[in-house]
FIMI-910528 format. One record per residue (C-alpha): residue number from 0; residue in one letter; x, y, z. Coordinates in Angstrom, 1 decimal, always signed. Example, Ala and Ser with C-alpha at 12.3 -4.5 7.8 and 13.67 -1.06 7.14 Angstrom:
REM FIMI-910528
 num residu     px     py     pz
   0      a  +12.3   -4.5   +7.8
   1      s  +13.7   -1.1   +7.1
END
This chain:
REM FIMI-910528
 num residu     px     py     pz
   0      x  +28.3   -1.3  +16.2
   1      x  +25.4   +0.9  +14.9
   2      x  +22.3   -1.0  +13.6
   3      x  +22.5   -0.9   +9.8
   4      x  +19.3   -0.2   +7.7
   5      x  +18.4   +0.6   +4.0
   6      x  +15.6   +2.8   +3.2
   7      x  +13.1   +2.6   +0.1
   8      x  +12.2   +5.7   -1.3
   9      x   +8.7   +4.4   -2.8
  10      x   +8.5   +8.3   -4.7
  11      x  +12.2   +7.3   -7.0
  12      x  +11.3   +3.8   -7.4
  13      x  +11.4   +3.3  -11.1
  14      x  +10.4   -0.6  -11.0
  15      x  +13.7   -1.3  -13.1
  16      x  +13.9   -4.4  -10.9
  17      x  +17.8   -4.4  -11.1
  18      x  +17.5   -5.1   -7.3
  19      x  +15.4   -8.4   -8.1
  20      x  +18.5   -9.3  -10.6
  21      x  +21.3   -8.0   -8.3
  22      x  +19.9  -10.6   -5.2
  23      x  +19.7  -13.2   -7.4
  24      x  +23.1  -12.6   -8.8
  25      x  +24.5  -12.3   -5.5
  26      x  +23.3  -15.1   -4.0
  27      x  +23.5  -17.3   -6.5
  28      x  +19.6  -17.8   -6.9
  29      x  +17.9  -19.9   -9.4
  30      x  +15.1  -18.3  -11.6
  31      x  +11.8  -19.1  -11.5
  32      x   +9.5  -19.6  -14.4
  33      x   +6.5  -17.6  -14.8
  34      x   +3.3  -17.3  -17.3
  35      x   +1.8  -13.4  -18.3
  36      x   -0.4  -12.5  -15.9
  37      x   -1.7   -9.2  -17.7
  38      x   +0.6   -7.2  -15.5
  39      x   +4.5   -6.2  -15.6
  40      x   +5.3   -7.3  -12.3
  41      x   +7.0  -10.4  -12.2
  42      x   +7.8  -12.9  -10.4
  43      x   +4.0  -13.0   -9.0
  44      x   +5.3  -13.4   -5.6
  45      x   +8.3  -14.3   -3.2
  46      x   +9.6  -17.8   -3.3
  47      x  +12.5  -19.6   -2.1
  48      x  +14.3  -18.3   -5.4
  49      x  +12.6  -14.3   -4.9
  50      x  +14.0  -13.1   -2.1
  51      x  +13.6   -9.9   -3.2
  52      x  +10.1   -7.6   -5.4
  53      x   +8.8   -4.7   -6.7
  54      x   +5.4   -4.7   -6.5
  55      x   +3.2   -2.6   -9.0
  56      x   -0.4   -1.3   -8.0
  57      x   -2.3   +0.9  -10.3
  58      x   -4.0   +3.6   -8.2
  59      x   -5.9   +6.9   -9.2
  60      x   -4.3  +10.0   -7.9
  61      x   -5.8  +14.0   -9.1
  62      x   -8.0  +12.2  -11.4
  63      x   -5.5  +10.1  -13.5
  64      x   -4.1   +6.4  -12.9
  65      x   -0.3   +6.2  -11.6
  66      x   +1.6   +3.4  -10.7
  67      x   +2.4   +2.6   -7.1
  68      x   +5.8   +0.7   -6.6
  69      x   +7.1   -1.2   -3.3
  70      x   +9.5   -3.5   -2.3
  71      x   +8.7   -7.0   -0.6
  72      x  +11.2   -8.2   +0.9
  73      x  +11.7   -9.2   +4.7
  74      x  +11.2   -5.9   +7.0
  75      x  +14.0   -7.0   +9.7
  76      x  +12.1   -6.3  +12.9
  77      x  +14.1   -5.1  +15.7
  78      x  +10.8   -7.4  +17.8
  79      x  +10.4   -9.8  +14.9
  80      x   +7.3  -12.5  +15.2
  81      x   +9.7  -14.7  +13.2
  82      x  +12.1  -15.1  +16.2
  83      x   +9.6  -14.9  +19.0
  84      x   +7.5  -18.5  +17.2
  85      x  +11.1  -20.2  +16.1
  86      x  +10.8  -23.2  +18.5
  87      x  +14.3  -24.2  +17.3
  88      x  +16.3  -21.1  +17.9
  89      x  +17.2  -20.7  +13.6
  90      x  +15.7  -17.0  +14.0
  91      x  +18.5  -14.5  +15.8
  92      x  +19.7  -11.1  +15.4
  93      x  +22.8  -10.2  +14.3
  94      x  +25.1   -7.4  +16.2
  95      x  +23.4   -4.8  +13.4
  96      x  +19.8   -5.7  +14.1
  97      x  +19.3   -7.9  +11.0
  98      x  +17.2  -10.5  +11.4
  99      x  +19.0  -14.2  +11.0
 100      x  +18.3  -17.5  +10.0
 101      x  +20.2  -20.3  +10.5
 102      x  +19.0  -22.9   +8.4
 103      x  +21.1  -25.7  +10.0
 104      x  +18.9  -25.1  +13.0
 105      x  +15.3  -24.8  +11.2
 106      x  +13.1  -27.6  +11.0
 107      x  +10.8  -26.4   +8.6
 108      x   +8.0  -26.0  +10.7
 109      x   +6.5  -22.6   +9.1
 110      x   +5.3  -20.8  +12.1
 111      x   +7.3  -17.7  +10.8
 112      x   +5.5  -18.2   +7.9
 113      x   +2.1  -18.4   +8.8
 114      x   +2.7  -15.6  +11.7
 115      x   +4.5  -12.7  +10.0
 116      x   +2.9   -9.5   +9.2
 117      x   +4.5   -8.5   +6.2
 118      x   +3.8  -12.2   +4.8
 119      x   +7.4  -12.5   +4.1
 120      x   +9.3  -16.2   +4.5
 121      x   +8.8  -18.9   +2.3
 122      x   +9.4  -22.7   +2.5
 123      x  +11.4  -24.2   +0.3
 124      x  +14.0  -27.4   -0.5
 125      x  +17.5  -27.1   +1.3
 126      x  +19.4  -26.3   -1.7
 127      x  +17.8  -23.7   -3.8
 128      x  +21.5  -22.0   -3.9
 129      x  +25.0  -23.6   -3.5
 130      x  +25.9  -20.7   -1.3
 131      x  +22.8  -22.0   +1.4
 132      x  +23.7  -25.8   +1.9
 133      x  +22.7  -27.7   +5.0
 134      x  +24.0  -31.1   +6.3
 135      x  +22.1  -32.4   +9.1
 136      x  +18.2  -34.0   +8.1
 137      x  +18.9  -33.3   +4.4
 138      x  +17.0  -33.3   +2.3
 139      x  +14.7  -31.4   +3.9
 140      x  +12.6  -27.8   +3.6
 141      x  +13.7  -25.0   +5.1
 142      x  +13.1  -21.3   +5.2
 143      x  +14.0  -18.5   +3.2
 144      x  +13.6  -14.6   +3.0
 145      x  +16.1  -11.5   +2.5
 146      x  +19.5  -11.7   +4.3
 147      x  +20.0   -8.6   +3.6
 148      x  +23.2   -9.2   +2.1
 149      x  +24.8  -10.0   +5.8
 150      x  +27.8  -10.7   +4.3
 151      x  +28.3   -8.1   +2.4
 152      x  +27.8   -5.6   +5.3
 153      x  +30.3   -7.7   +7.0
 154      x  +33.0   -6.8   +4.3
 155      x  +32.1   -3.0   +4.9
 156      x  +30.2   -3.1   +1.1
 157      x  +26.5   -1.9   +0.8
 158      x  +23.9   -4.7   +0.2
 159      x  +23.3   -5.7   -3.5
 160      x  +20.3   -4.2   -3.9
 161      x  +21.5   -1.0   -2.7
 162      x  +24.7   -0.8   -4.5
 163      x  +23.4   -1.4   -8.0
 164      x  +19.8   +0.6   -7.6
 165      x  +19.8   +3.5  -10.6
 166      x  +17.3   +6.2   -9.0
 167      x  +19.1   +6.0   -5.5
 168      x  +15.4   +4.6   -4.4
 169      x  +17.2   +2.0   -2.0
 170      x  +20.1   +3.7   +0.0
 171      x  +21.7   +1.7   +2.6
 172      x  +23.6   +3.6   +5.8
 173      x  +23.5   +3.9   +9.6
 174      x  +19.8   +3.9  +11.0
 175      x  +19.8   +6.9  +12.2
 176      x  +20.6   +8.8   +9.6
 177      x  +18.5   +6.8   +7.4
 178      x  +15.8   +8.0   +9.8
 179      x  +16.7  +11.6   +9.5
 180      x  +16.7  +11.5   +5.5
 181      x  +13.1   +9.0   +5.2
 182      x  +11.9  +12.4   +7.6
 183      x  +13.1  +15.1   +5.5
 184      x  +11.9  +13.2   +2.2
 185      x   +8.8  +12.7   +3.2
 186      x   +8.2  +15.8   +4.2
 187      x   +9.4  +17.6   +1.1
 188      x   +7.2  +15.3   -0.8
 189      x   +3.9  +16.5   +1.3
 190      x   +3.1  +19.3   -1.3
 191      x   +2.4  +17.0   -4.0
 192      x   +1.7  +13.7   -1.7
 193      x   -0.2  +14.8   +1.5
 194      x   -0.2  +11.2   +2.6
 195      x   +3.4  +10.7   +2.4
 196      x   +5.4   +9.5   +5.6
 197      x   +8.2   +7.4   +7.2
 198      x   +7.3   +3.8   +8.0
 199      x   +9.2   +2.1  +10.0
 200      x  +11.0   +4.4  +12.6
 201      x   +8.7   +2.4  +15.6
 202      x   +6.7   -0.3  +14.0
 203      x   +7.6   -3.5  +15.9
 204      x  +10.4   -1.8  +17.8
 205      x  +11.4   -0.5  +14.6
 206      x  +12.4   -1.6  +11.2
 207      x  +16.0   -2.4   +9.3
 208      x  +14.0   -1.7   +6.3
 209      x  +12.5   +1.9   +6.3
 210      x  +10.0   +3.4   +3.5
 211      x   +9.3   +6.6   +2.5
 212      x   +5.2   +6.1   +1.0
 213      x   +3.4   +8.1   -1.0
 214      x   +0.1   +6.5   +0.2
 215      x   -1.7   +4.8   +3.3
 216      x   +0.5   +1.7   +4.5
 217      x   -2.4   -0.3   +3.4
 218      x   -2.1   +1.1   -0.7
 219      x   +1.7   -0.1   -0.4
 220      x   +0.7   -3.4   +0.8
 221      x   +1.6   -3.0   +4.2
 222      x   -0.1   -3.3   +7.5
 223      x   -1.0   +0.1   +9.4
 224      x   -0.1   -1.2  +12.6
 225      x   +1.9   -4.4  +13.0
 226      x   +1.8   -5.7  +16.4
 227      x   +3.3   -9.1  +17.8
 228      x   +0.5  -11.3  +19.1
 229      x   -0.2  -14.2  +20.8
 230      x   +0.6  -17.6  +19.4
 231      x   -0.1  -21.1  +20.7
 232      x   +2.9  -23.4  +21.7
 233      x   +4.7  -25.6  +19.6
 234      x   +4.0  -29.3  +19.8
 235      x   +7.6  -30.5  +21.2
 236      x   +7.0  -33.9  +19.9
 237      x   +6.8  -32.7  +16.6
 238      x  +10.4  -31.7  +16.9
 239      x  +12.3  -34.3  +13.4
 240      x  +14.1  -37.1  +14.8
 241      x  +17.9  -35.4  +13.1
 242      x  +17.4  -31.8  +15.1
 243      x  +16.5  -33.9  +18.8
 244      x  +19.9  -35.7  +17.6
 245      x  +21.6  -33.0  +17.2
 246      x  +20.8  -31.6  +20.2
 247      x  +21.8  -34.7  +22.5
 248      x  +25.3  -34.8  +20.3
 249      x  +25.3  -31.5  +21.8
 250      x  +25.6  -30.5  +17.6
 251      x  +23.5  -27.7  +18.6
 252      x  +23.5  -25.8  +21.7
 253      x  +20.3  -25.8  +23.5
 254      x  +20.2  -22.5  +23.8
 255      x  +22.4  -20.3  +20.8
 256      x  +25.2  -18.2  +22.5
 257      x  +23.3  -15.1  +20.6
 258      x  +19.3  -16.2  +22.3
 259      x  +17.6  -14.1  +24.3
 260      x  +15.7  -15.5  +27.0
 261      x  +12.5  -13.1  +25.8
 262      x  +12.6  -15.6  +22.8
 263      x   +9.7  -17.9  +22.4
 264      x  +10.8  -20.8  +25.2
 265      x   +9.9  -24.8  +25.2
 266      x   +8.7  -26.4  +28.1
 267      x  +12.3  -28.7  +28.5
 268      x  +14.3  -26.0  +27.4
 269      x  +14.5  -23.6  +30.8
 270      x  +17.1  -21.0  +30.4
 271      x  +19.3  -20.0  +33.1
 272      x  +17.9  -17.1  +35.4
 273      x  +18.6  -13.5  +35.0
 274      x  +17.6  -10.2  +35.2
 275      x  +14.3   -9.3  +34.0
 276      x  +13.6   -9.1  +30.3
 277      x  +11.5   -6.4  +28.7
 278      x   +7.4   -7.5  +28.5
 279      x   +6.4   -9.8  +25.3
 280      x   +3.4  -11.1  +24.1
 281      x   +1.8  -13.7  +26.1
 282      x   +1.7  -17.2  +24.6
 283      x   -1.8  -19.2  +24.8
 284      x   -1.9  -21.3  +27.2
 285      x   -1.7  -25.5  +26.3
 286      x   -2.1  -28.7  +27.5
 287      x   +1.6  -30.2  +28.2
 288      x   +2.4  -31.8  +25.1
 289      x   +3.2  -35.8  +24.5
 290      x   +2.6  -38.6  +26.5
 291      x   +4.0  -37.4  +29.5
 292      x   +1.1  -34.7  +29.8
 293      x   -1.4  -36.1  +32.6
 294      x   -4.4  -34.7  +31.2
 295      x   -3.5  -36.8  +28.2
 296      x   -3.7  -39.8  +29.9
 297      x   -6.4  -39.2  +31.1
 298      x   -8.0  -38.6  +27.9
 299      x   -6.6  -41.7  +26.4
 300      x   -7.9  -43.9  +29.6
 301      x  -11.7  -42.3  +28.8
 302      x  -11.5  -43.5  +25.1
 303      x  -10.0  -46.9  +26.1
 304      x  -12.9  -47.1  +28.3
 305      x  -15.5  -45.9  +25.8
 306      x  -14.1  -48.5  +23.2
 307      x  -14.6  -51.5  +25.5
 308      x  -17.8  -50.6  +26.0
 309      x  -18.8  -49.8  +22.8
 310      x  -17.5  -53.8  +21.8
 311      x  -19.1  -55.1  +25.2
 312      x  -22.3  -53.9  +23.7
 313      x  -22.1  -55.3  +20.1
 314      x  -21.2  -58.7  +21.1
 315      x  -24.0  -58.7  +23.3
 316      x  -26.4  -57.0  +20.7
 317      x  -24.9  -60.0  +18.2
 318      x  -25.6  -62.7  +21.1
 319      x  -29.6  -61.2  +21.3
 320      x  -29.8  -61.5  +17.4
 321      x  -28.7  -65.0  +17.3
 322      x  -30.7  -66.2  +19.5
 323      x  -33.8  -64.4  +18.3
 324      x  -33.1  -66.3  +14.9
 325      x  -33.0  -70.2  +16.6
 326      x  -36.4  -69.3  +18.0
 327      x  -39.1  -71.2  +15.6
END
């Protein structure tokens, strides 16, 4: 099957923010509670509950101040950073190039968080909707971030956003063609917007989310060149107690039927050979983890050392004072 995409059309944006109320709607998300903050956008930023924004900038354009509106919502990598740091294999692909999670399998650990470009996932509790329920370690924090209404694909139906956007600013179809129309738009729009362009067409592989900007990436929000780097390895004796359980149970497959041996790797989990898998970004290199790592032990043998010492010396430092007192 084609990879699906939906493109944002930043120039017939009209910040209604139907598409905020349509995700929510659809996937039975809670709202969140927010104070004025002396600007119309609102919610102030994606949560657990926001999946889906319209941001607003102010900018000066010919002399006069214009508003600026984007969407934030997650970008759907075709080489996403979120899957390559998942240590737990809860970040996938689906067979249209959207990006997965499968919160059953996330431990919370927020290295997609903290290593995204586009700032996207959030951490939140395991039950933020009744359509997104987990069993196993609950109650416990998992991620969240567009799902870009997987399902809804599935049924051969446009995503919500899409299907209830009034300017036709978020138009959902086959990549290519999406590709093809953000090109011609953007180029039609050059007269009045000489900055405008396509973002997205081979940024991190390429994006399921295409924009057509008016501005610099950077006035949208968005990084100019977002590149997968290098990120240390995860601690695999941080791993919770309920996911190693699961994976002894054999609950969880060590390796998903959908991973790709490119994905970020552990040191116990060794995937079966194959062919050679396209160059990623090299991890930094760590000490082996745990108590089995020998430079560890070595580590903990110096400080046992060091203590003794240290205790050999007070007592006798303690033994000199006392009998420096007797003395008459």
């Amino acid at each position: 099957m084609a990879d699906k995409a939906i493109l944002f059309d930043s120039s017939k944006c009209i910040a209604c923010r139907a598409c905020q109320v349509a995700c929510k709607q659809w996937w039975e998300l809670p709202a969140v509670s927010t104070t004025n903050q002396g600007t119309y956008e609102n919610p102030p930023d994606l949560s657990p509950e926001t999946w889906n924004r319209i941001k607003f900038k102010e900018i000066r354009r010919d002399g006069t101040m214009t508003w600026l509106f984007t969407r934030q919502a997650c970008m759907h990598c075709t080489k996403a950073a979120c899957v390559w740091v998942c240590p737990s294999y809860a970040r996938g692909y689906d067979k249209q190039g959207i990006v997965t999670i499968d919160a059953e399998r996330c431990i919370g650990c927020g290295r997609c968080v903290e290593y995204c470009p586009f700032d996207i996932p959030r951490l939140g509790k395991n039950d933020v909707s009744p359509r997104l329920t987990v069993q196993l370690g609950a109650p416990r924090k998992v991620v969240y971030k567009c799902k870009l209404c997987e399902d809804r694909i599935e049924d051969g139906r446009a995503p919500a956003c899409a299907k209830t956007c009034p300017s036709g600013a978020i138009q959902f179809g086959e990549r290519a063609d999406l590709i093809t129309l953000g090109r011609t738009r953007a180029g039609a729009l050059k007269g009045t917007s000489p900055k405008a362009r396509l973002y997205g067409e081979t940024e991190l592989g390429g994006l399921h989310a295409l924009y057509v900007l008016l501005e610099d990436p950077g006035a949208h929000g968005l990084p100019d060149d977002p590149r997968l780097g290098t990120y240390p390895d995860f601690d695999e004796n941080t791993f919770p107690a309920w996911y190693i359980q699961a994976l002894d149970s054999g609950k969880f497959a060590v390796f998903p039927p959908e991973a790709r041996r490119e994905w970020y790797m552990q040191p116990n989990l060794v995937p079966v050979p194959g062919p050679p898998e396209p160059e990623w970004p090299v991890r930094v290199a760590m000490a082996p983890p745990g108590w089995t790592g020998p430079a560890l032990w070595g580590w903990f043998g110096a400080g046992i050392i060091g203590a003794c010492a240290a205790l050999s010396w007070t007592v006798r430092r303690r033994s000199m004072l006392a009998n420096q007192n007797k003395k008459p």
